[in-house]
N, C-alpha and C positions, 0 to 999 in steps of 0.2 A: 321477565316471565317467572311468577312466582309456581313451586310445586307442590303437589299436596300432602306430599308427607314431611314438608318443610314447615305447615303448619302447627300450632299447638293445640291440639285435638283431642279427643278420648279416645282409647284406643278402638273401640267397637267402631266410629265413625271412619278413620283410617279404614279397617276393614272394610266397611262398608263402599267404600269408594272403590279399592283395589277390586274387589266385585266387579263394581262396574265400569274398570278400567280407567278410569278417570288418572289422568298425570298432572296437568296444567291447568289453571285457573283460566276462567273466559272471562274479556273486560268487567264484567256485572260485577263478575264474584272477588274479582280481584279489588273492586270500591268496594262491596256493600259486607262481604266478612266482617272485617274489623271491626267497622264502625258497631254492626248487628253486635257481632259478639261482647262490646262496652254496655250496649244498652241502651245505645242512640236511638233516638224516632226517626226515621228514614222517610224521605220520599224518592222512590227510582221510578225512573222515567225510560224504558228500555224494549225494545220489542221483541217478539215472540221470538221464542231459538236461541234464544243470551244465553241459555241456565240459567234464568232467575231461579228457577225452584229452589236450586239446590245452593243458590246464593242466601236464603233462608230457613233453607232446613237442615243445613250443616249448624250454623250460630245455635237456632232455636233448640238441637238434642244437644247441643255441649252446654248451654245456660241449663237443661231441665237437671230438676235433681230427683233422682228415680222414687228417693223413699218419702216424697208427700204424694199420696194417692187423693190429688184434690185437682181439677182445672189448672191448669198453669200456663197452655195455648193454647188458642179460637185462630183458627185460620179460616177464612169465606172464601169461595167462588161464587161466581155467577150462575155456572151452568153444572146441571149434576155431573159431564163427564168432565169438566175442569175436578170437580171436587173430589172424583172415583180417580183421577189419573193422577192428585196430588196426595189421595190417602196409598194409591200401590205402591209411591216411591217412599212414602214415613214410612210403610210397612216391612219397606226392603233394607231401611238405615236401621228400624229397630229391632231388625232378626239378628242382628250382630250384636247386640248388650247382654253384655253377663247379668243385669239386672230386665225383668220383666218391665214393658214400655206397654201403658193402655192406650191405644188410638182405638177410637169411634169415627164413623164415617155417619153424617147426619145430611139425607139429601129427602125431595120430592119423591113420591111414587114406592117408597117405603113404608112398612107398617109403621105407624107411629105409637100405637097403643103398648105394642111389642118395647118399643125405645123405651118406654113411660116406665112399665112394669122393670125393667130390667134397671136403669138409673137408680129407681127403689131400693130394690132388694142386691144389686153388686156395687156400688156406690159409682163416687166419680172416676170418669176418662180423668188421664191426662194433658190430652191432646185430645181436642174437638177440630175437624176438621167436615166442612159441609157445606153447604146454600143458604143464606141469609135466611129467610124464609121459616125451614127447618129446624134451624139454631133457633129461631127468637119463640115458636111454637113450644118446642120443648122446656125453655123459659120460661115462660108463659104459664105451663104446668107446674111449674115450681118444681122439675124434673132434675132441671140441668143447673147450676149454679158456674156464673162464671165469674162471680163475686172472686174467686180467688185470682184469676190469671194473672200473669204479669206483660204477657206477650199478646197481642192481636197485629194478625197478619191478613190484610186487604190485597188479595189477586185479586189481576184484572179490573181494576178499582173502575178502571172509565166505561169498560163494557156493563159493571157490575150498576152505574148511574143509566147509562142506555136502557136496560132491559127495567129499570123501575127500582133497582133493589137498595138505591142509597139509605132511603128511610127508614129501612129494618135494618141494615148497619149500625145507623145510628142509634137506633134503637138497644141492639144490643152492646155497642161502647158508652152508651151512656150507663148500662149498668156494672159495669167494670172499674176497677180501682183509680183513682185520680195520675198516680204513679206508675199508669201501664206504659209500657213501652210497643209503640206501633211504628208498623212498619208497613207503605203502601205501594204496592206493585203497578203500574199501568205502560201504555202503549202512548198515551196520549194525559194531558191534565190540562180538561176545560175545566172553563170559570168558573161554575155551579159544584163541579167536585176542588174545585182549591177552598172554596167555601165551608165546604164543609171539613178538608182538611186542618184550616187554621182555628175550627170549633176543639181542637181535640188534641193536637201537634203546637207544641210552645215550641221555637227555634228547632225544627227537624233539620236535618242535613239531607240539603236536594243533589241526587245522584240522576245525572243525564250520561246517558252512553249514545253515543253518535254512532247509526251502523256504519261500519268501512264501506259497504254496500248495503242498496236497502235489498235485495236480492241474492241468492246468492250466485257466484260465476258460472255454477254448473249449469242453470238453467237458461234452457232456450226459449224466448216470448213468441211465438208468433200470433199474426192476427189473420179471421177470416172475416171477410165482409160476405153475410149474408143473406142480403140486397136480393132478393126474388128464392131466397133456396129456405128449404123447410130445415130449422134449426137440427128437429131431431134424428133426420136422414143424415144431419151432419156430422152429428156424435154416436151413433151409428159407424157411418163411415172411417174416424175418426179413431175408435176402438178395436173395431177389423181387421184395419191395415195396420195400426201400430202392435198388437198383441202387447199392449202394456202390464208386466208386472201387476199393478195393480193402479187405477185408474180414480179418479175425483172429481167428479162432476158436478159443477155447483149452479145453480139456479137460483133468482132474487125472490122465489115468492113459493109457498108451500105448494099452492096450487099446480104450477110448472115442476117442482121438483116429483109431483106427482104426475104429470102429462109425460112426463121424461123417463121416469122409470117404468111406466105402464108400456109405452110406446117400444119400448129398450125390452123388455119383457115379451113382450108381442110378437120381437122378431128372434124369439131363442135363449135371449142371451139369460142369466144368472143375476138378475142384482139387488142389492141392498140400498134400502133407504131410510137416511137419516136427516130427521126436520124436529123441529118442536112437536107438531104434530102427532108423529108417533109415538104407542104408548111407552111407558118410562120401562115398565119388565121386556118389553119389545124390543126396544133401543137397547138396553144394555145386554139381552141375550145376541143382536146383530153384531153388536160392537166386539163380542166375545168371540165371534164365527169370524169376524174380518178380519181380526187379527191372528187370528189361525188360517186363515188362507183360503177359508171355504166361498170365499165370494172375491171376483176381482174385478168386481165394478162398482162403486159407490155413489148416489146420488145424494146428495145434500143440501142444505141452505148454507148461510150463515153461518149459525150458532156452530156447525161442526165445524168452520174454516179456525175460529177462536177455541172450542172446546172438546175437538181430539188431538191426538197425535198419534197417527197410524205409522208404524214403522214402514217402510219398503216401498212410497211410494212413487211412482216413476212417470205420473201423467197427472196434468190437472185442467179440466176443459173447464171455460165461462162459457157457460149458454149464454149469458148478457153480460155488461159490465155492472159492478156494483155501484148501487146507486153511492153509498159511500167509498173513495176510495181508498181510505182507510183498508178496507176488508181487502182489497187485491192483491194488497201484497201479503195478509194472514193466507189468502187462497191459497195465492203461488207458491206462497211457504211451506207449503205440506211438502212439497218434491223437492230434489234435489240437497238433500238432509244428509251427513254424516259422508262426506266427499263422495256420493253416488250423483250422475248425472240424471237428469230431471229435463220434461220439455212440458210446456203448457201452451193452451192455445185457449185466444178469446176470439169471442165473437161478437163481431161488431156491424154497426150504419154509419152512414155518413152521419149521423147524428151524433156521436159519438166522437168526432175529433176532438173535441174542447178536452174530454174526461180523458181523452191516451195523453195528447198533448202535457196535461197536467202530470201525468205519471211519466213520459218523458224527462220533465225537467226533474224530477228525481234521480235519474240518472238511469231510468228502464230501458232498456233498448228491445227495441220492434221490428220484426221483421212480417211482412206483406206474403201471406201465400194465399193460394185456388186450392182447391180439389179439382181435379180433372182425369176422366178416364181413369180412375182407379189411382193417380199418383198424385202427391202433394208438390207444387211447381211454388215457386218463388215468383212475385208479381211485382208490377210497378211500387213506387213508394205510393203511401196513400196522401203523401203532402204533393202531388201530380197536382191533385184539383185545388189546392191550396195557392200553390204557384201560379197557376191558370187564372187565380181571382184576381190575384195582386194582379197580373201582365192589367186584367180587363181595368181594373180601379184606376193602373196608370196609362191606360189610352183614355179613360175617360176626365183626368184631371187636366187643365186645362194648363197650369205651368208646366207639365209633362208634356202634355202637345207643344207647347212654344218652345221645348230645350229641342224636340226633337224637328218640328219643322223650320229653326233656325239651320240647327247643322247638315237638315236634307239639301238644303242653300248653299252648302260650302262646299270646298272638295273633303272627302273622305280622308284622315291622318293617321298615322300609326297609333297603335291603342285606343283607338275613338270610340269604339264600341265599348271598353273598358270603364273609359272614363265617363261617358252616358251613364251606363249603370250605376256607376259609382255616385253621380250627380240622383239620379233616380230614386236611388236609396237614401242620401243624405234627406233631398226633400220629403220622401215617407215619413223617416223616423223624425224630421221637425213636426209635420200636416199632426203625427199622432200624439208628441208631446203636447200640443197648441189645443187637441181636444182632449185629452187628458185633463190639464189646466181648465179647460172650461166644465167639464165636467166636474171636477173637485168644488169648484165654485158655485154651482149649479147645487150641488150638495149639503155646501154650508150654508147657501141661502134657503133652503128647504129647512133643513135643523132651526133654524134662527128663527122662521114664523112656524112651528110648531108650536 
């Protein structure tokens, strides 16, 4: 377990840390320092809550040297509050330098004429930090010059391909020094972003951190199936009973996330909503209120589950599952944060087995509850009707009927019933290796006359 004042640092950054209590390195930081700090091209591979950030913005102020007032970092986000929540933490490492440190925060929904005018006449940041978009705009203007950097810094790289933004990336590393040193952040690295990694990355050193849990211990899953009951009577109820600190409601589609909070609104309650949607001075004056305490209910999509980080909070409700499961566990992730206990509840259909199932084998555990009469009750497992398939599949398979009306024939033996099952199951698990095999087959002969 390496510490942080065992490092070799500048002294401002030490300070900076002691601020924020920090003692011990988290796996990220504990790979990706070093290497950062040499001037390697990085690819990490690590999910939300690692401390990456600060797995890159420790290296990135001990490389900067204060007395060239020219570009020297470009770091991107995807989403403007990814980019607002990674300029507050440069903002808090460079209050501690005895030398003056320029960061600019360049996002969407900003005056940009204001930017233009002001690059002119006070020259360059040295730290660009902002939304693809934004960056390549001001560019564009022949504003911002990032001709000089030595560093580019890719967060959220695979969400940052998702929402469209790889091409203005590229964009602007293709105008950047041949000998830049980059570094890429993500949760995930599909084939279309390794692509464009190996455009730009000669021999990077690929850092993968395996979570201990994809979750963390503190939190409780539970699931409601709600199979005839109106979603939003349930997140309603849901709020009431729990008086949660502060709450997370997430919905797949802007539409809903607005049915939810209108509805939620209707019946008394206080809350704030966060989607693409609304507008960018709206969003970032709600974002200002919720983290002050003025609001303890939050409605959201997506983009908030990857592009906030609200401190405090203690509940996180799925009106649906997400269509990606990728996001559920970003959801989940909001609560249960810095050893505080955390409970989340999703809502689900029978339609829906395949997608928990799937998060299952990640190692998610599930618990079945009701609403009833005002109290949350624990309910059957939801694999009941699972089991109930299998029983029907094996009266209906016909070597099942001959194991089992052979030994109706016999006398009953000790363990007999054991051993049927056992035999039961053996036959399953061949019947489904046998169409497995024929399906692969089935497969390669399709590929073959294409």
């Amino acid at each position: 377990m390496t510490l942080y004042k065992d490092l070799s640092l500048k002294p401002f950054i030490q300070r900076a840390l002691k601020e924020l209590r920090f003692e011990t390195l988290t796996p990220v930081q504990e790979e990706v320092i070093e290497p950062a700090l040499a001037g390697n091209n990085l690819i990490v591979q690590s999910q939300t809550g690692s401390g990456k950030t600060h797995s890159f913005l420790i290296p990135m102020f001990n490389n900067l040297d204060p007395a060239k007032k020219e570009v020297q970092v470009v770091i991107t986000a995807p989403s403007r509050e990814l980019a607002t929540q990674l300029y507050d933490f440069a903002k808090q490492m460079a209050s501690h330098s005895e030398n003056e440190i320029s960061i600019v925060k360049y996002i969407g929904g900003t005056d940009k004429v204001k930017q233009i005018e002001k690059l002119k006449n006070s020259g360059q940041p040295q730290i660009v930090i902002g939304t693809p978009g934004r960056i390549f705009d001001l560019m564009s203007e022949n504003a911002l010059w990032v001709q000089t950097a030595h560093t580019m810094i890719i967060d959220e790289a695979d969400m940052t391909m998702d929402l469209g933004f790889l091409e203005t990336v590229d964009e602007i590393a293709s105008r950047m020094p041949k000998d830049l040193q980059m570094m890429v952040f993500s949760a995930t690295i599909p084939q279309q972003l390794q692509v464009f990694l190996n455009k730009y990355m000669a021999s990077p050193k690929e850092i993968i951190i395996e979570p201990k849990t994809v979750l963390a211990d503190k939190i409780d899953n539970f699931l409601i199936n709600t199979h005839g009951r109106d979603r939003k009577e349930l997140v309603y109820q849901l709020l009431t009973m729990g008086h949660p600190y502060l709450a997370l409601v997430f919905c797949n589609t802007r539409q809903y996330a607005d049915e939810v909070s209108d509805y939620l609104k209707q019946q008394g309650m206080k809350v704030a909503k966060i989607h693409g949607g609304v507008q960018p001075r709206e969003r970032k004056r709600l974002m200002r209120q919720i983290r002050d305490l003025d609001y303890q209910y939050v409605v959201a999509s997506d983009l908030a589950a990857r592009g906030i980080d609200i401190p405090g909070i203690s509940m996180v409700i799925n009106t649906e599952v997400p269509k990606e499961l990728e996001f559920f566990v970003h959801r989940v992730g909001r609560t249960g944060r810095n050893q505080l206990a955390g409970t989340a509840y999703t809502f689900v259909t029978p339609d829906d087995d395949r997608s928990i199932a799937e998060l299952e084998k990640k190692g998610i555990e599930f618990t079945s509850v009701e609403i009833t009469k005002g109290e949350i009750k624990e309910v059957k497992s939801r694999h009941a009707r699972l089991e109930r398939e299998d029983s029907k599949k094996d009266s209906d398979d016909p070597v099942v009927k001959g194991m089992i009306n052979r030994n109706n024939k016999r006398k009953v033996k000790p363990r007999y019933k054991r051993k049927l099952n056992e035999q039961i199951k053996q036959h399953r698990r061949s019947e489904a290796k046998k169409a497995g095999r024929v399906q692969r087959k089935e497969i390669r002969n399709r590929n073959k006359n294409k």
